[in-house]
C-alpha positions, -999 to 999 in steps of 0.1 A, spaced: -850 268 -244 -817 276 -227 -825 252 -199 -798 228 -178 -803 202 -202 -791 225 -232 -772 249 -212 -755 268 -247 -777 281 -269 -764 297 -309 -779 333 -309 -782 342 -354 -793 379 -365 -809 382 -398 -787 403 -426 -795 439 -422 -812 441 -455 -844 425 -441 -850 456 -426 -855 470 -458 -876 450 -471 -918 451 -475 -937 432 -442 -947 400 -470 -911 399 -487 -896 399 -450 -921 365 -440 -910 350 -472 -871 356 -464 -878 349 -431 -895 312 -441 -866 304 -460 -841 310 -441 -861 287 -410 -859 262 -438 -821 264 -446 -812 268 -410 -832 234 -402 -815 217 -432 -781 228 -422 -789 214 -386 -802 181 -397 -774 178 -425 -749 180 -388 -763 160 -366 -777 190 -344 -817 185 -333 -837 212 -344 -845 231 -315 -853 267 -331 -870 300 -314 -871 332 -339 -880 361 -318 -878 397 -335 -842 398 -359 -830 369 -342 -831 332 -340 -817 311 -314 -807 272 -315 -801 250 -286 -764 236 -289 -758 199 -271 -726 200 -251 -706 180 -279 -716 203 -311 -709 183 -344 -692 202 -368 -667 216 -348 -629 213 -353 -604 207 -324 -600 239 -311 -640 249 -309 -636 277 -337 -672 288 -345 -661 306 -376 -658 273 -391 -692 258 -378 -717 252 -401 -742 279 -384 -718 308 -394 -719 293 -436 -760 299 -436 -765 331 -462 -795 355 -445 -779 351 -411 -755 385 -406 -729 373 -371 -728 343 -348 -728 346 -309 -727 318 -286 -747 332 -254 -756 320 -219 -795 332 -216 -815 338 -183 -850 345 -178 -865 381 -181 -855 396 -145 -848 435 -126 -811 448 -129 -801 433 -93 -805 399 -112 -795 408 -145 -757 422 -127 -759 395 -102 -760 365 -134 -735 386 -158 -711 389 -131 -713 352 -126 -707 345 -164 -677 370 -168 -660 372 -137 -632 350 -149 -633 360 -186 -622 394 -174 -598 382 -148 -565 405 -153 -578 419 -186 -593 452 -195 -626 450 -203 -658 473 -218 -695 464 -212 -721 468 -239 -757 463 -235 -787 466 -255 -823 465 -259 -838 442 -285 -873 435 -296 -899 461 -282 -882 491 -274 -901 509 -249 -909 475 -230 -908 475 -194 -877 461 -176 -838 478 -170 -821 503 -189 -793 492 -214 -773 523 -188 -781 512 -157 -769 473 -172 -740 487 -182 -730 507 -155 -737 483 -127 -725 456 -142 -690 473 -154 -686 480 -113 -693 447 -106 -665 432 -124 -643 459 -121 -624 444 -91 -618 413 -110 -599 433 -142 -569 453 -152 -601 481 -157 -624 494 -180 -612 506 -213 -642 522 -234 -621 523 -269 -600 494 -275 -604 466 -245 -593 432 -244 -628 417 -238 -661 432 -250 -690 419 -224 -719 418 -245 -757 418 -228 -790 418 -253 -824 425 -230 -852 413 -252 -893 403 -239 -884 368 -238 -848 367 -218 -814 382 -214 -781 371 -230 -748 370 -224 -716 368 -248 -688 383 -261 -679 377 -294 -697 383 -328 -685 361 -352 -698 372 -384 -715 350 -410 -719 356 -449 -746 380 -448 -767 383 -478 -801 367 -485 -816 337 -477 -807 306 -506 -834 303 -527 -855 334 -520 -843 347 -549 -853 321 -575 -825 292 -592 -801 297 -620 -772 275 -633 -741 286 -629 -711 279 -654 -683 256 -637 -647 244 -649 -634 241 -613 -611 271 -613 -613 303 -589 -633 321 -604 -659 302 -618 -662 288 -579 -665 324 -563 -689 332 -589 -712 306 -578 -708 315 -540 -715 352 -550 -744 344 -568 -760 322 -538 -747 348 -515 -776 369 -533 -805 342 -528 -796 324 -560 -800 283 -559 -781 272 -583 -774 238 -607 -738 238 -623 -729 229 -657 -696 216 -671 -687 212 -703 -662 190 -699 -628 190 -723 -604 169 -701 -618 134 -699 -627 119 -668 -603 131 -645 -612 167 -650 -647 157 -640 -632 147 -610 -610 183 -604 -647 197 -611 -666 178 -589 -646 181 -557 -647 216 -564 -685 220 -568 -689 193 -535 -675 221 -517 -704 249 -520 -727 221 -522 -716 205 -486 -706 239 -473 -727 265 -485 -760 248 -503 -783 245 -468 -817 240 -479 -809 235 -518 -802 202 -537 -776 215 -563 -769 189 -593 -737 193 -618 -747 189 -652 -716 168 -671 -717 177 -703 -687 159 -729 -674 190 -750 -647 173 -769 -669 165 -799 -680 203 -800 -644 215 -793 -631 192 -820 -656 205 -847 -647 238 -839 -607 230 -840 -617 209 -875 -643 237 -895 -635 274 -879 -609 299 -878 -581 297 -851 -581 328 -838 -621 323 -831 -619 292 -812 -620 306 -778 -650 329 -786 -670 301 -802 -661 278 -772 -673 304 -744 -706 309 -771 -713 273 -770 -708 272 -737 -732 298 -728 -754 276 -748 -751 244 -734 -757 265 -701 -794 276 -719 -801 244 -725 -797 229 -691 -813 263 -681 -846 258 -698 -848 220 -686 -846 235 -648 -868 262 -653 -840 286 -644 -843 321 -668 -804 330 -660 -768 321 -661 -737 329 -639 -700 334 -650 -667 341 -636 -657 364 -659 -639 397 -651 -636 421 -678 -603 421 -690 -588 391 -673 -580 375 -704 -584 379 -739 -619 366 -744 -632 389 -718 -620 419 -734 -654 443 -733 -660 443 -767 -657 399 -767 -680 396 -738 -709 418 -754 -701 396 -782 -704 364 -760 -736 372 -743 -751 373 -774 -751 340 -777 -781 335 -758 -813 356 -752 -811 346 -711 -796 366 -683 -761 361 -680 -746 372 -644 -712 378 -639 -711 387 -603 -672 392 -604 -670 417 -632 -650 443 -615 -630 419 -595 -592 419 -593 -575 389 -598 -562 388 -557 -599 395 -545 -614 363 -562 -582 348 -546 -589 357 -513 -628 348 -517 -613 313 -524 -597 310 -496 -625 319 -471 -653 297 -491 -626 269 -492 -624 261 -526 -592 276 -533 -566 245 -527 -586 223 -549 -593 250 -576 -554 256 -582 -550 222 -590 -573 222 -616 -558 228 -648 -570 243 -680 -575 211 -702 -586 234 -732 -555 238 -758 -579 260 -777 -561 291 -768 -542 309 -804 -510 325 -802 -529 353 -817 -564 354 -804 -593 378 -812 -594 410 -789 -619 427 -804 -645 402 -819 -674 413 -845 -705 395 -842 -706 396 -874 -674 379 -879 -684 354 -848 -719 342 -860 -702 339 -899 -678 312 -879 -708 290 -863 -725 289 -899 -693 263 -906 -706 243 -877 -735 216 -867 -767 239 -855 -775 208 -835 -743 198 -826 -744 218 -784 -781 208 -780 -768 171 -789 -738 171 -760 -766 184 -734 -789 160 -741 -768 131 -733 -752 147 -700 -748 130 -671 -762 143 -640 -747 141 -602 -766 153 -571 -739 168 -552 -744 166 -518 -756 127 -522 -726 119 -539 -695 98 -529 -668 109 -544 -655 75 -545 -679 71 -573 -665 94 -596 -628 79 -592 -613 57 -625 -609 22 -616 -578 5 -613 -562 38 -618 -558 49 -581 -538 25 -561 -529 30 -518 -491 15 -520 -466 14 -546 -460 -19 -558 -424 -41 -560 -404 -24 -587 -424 5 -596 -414 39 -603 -423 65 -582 -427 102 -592 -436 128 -573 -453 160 -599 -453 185 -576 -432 215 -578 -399 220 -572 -397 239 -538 -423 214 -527 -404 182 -534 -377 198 -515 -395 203 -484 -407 170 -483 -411 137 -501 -413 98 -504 -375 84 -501 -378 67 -539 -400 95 -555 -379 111 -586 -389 144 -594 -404 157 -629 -432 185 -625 -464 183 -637 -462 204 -665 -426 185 -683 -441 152 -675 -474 158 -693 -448 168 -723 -423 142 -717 -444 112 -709 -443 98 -745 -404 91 -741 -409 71 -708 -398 31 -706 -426 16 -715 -416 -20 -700 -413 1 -662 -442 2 -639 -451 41 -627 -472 54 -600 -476 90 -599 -484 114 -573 -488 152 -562 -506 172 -533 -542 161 -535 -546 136 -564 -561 155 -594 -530 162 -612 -515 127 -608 -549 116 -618 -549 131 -651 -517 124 -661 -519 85 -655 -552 87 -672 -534 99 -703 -505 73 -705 -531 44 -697 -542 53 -727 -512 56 -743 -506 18 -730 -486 25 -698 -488 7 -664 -497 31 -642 -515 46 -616 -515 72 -592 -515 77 -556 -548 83 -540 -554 112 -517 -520 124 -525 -487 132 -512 -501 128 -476 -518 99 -478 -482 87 -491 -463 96 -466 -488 83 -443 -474 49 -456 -439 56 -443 -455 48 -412 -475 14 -418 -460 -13 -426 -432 -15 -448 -439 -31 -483 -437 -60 -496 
């Protein structure tokens, strides 16, 4: 491995909490995360060409690595998105050799890197310790003099390029950058649970949390907002299943809610009606749960983010159901779960996904008796959850097109003769940007205002990415509009402005 044929090679060190483990649990961890790491090769395109030696596994790289972006950032590679693996280096690797060799190679390798730039040399010893073969020193030193002549010098505490040298039994290598991964343990060695999804932040970072911890997972969603908030959902859930689900076959679990939200609405007391939704919920979760063998269930809730996860309503909640629930972001701050988002890449899809539930009182229940709680559910259907979950519909994530889940006739790729355009995005946005005949009307005041529209006009709706145009046309179809909306958004649409002009 490492030979002229496959001149790169990925060099991946296990999460420090392997060490910690017991010699059989370390195998097992060790097993899986082989497996993931062979799936998340195979998924790209990249031949399997894997050597573990000690903490570290390394992968043979063609020259043209798939999954790359433009620039060559490895931070975005699918290697550095494998949980178990702890930082990233791409390395250059020679045959074991004496120090003469070892300088004579690195200097070779770095000379340019260094070139007019202060540099540091760190050097190591991996594997068997007391082996036979150079000092990590003597590396260091003779190699810092080396390429001393092609620098700006040696600076020990903060220098502009750290040459990195690992002696191991089996070869020596070269890099300089770390380029962390997510740490953690491997997905999967810690058993399966579904996790709760509605397509917002934090039900997504939940997720990611949870499998950051070992944890396959399946997702349920109990769906209130029709089909185009299965679509919000499923984009959303695609994400850690394309990204993040190496070695694991998550599914999403649709379940239609609105006949359990409506007999709630219809028999129960208002200021209930969030806590009865989150308890059937948790329910529906169970259900699912039981079908996939899977003993818990993860949330996104964060004590005191709103007014159903007061302390007192989520001890209430959990009650619901005699299996684990997880809520890995519990203590999290609103801006954390944001920023987790960002880096997982689930956060520009998840802020377009609305709340469909209009289940939320003016007055709601802070402080919840079970008592009270469980006398409300006595008004409703005992079989009315375990009905919804047995007629779910069930998509395989990282098989799906998500052309499949699209409404048809509702998304269109031009705007016809005549037709109305209008744009839904917010106001600042609009400004910075739009389609020469798009009128403005935000999302929100045209979801209000839609009933009053001309009804003899022809509309096409868009905003950034689809979802919200989506569910708004999906709405006045019913109502008996012509419409449709934009697919792929407000850059897809300007993409037009380019083509050929319409007809």
């Amino acid at each position: 491995m490492g030979d002229e044929r496959h001149p790169r090679l990925a060099l991946l060190r296990f999460s420090g909490e392997f060490g910690t483990k017991a010699r059989a649990t370390r195998r097992h961890f060790r097993s899986r995360l082989i497996h993931n790491l062979k799936d998340a090769l195979a998924h790209h395109g990249i031949p399997p060409r894997v050597e573990v030696s000690h903490d570290r596994v390394f992968v043979a790289l063609p020259e043209d690595v798939p999954g790359l972006d433009r620039d060559g950032d490895w931070h975005r590679h699918p290697l550095a998105r494998i949980f178990g693996f702890q930082s990233l280096s791409i390395v250059e690797r020679r045959p074991p050799s004496d120090l003469a060799a070892i300088v004579r190679d690195g200097q070779a390798i770095f000379q340019e890197r260094v070139r007019g730039r202060r540099f540091a040399v760190r050097a190591r010893r991996v594997g068997n310790r007391v082996a036979s073969g150079p000092h990590a020193r003597d590396v260091e030193r003779d190699l810092g003099s080396a390429l001393l002549h092609s620098s700006a010098g040696v600076d020990l505490e903060d220098p502009e390029v750290t040459v990195r040298v690992e002696l191991g039994e089996s070869g020596t290598s070269y890099f300089t950058e770390r380029i962390p991964g997510p740490g953690g343990l491997p997905l999967g060695a810690e058993g399966s649970a579904v996790a709760l999804m509605s397509g917002g932040f934090d039900s997504a970072v939940a997720a990611w949390q949870m499998q950051k911890r070992g944890v396959a997972l399946d997702y349920v969603f109990c769906n209130l907002g029709g089909p185009t908030h299965l679509q919000g959902v499923v984009r959303v859930a695609k994400v850690l299943a394309d990204r993040w689900s190496y070695g694991d076959r998550p599914r999403l679990h649709a379940i239609d809610f609105e006949p359990v939200a409506a007999a709630l609405q219809a028999h129960t007391t208002r200021r209930y009606w969030q806590l009865l939704l989150k308890r059937m919920m948790l329910r529906a979760a169970a259900g699912v749960g039981r079908r996939r063998r899977a003993p818990a269930i993860v949330t996104g809730d964060a004590v005191g983010q709103v007014s159903s996860q007061t302390l007192q309503n989520l001890t209430v909640v959990s009650r619901a159901t005699d299996q684990t629930v997880l809520r890995p972001l519990v203590g999290f701050n609103k801006d954390e779960i944001i920023e987790v988002a960002r880096h997982i890449g689930t956060f520009e899809l998840s802020k377009v996904v609305q709340e469909y539930c209009a289940m939320v009182p003016r007055r709601p229940a802070t402080r919840a008796t079970l008592e009270a709680v469980e006398a409300e559910e006595e008004k409703l259907d005992p079989d009315l959850v375990e009905r919804a979950v047995a007629t779910r519909s069930v998509l395989d994530l990282r098989e799906l097109d998500l052309a499949s889940v699209e409404l048809p006739d509702l998304a269109i790729d031009r705007v016809p003769e005549g037709a109305t355009l209008i744009d839904l995005r917010p106001l600042e946005s609009y400004r910075s940007g739009h389609h020469p005949d798009a009128l403005h009307l935000d999302f929100g005041r045209a979801l209000e205002a839609y009933g009053s529209f001309d009804r003899s006009s022809t509309y096409v709706l868009c905003c950034e990415y689809g979802l919200l145009s989506a569910h708004l046309a999906w709405h006045m179809r019913r109502e008996g509009f012509r419409v449709h909306h934009f697919r792929g958004g407000q850059r897809a649409l300007m993409q037009t402005l380019a083509g050929p002009k319409r007809r």
